[in-house]
C-alpha positions in Angstrom: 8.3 -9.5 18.6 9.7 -6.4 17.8 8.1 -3.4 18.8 9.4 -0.6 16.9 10.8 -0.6 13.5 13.1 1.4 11.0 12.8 0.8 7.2 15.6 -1.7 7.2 13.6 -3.7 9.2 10.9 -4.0 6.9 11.1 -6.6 3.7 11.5 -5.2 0.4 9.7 -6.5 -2.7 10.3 -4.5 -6.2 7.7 -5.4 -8.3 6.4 -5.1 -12.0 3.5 -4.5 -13.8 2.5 -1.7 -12.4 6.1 -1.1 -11.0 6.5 0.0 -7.3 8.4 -0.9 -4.1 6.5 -2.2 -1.4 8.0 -2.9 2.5 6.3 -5.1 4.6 6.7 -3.9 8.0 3.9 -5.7 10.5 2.3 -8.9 9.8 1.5 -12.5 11.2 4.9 -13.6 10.4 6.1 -11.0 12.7 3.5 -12.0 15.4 0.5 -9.4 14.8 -2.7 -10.9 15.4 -5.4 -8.4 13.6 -3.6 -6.3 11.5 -1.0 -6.0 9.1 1.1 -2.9 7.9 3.6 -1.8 5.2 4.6 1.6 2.8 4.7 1.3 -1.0 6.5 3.7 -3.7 5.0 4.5 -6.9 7.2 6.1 -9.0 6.9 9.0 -11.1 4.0 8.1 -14.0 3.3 5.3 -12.0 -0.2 4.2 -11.8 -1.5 0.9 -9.5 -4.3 -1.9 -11.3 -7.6 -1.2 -10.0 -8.1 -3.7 -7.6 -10.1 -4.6 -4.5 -9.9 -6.8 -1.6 -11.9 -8.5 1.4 -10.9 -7.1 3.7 -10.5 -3.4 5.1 -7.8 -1.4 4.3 -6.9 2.6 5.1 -3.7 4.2 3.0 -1.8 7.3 4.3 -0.5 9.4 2.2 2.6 10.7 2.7 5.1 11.9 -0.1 4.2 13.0 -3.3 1.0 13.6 -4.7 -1.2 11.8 -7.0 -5.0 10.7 -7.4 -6.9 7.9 -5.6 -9.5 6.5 -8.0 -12.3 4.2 -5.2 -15.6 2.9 -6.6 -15.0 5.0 -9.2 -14.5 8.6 -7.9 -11.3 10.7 -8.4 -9.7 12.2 -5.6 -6.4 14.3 -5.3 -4.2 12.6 -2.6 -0.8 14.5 -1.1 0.6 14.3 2.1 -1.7 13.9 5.4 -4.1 12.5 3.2 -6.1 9.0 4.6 -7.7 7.0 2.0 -10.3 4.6 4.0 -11.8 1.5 1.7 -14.2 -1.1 2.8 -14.2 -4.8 1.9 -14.5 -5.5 -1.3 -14.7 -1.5 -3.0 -12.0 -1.1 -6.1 -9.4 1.6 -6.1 -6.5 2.4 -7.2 -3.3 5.0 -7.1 -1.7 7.2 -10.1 1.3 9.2 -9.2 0.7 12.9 -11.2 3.9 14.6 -9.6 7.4 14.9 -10.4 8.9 12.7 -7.2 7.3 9.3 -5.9 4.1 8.7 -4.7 4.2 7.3 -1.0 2.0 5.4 1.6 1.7 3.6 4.2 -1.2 0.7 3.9 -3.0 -1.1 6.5 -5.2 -4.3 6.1 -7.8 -5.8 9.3 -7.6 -8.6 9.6 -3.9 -9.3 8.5 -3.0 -11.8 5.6 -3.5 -9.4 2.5 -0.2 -7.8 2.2 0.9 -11.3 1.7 0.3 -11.1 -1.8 3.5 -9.3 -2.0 5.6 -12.3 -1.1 3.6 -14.5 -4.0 3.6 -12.0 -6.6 7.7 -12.0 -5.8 8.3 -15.5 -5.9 6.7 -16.3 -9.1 
């Protein structure tokens, strides 16, 4: 297992509809046990589906600025901004500013993120 990791290390997946870039960087494929972790990129005008999972997961803001939208409040996000959301609460991202919109994600337990890889291979 490797212990520390640059942004080469991590697997790439551009994806569509919403449009973003999303790394992979931790997960049980790479030997972590209870939690998984990766950035994503929304670009300018971007905006993420509203959206919600079952397990927790905590975003950190840090590039850009945009809004978080969680169980249906508004909240302006920009760097050194943490966005925590419980099992099963829907949010979502829209990037408002003039450069990308970046975060790094974390899911506990692991297995989430892989949704990535399916969403790529179809």
């Amino acid at each position: 297992m490797k212990y520390v990791l640059t942004k080469g290390d991590a697997l790439r997946y551009d994806l569509e509809n919403p449009a973003r870039s999303v790394y992979i960087w931790v997960d049980e494929q790479r030997g972590a046990k209870n939690i998984s972790a990766g950035t994503a990129e929304v670009p300018v005008n971007g905006e993420l589906s509203y959206h919600s999972h079952e397990v927790e997961e905590i975003m950190l803001i840090y590039g850009g600025e945009g809004v978080a939208v969680v169980d249906g409040n508004t909240f302006p996000v920009e760097p050194e901004t943490m966005v925590y959301v419980p099992p099963g609460i829907r949010h979502k991202f829209r990037n408002t500013a003039s450069e990308p919109l970046i975060f790094a994600f974390f899911y506990a337990p692991p297995g989430t993120e892989q949704i990535y890889r399916r969403m790529k291979a179809k």
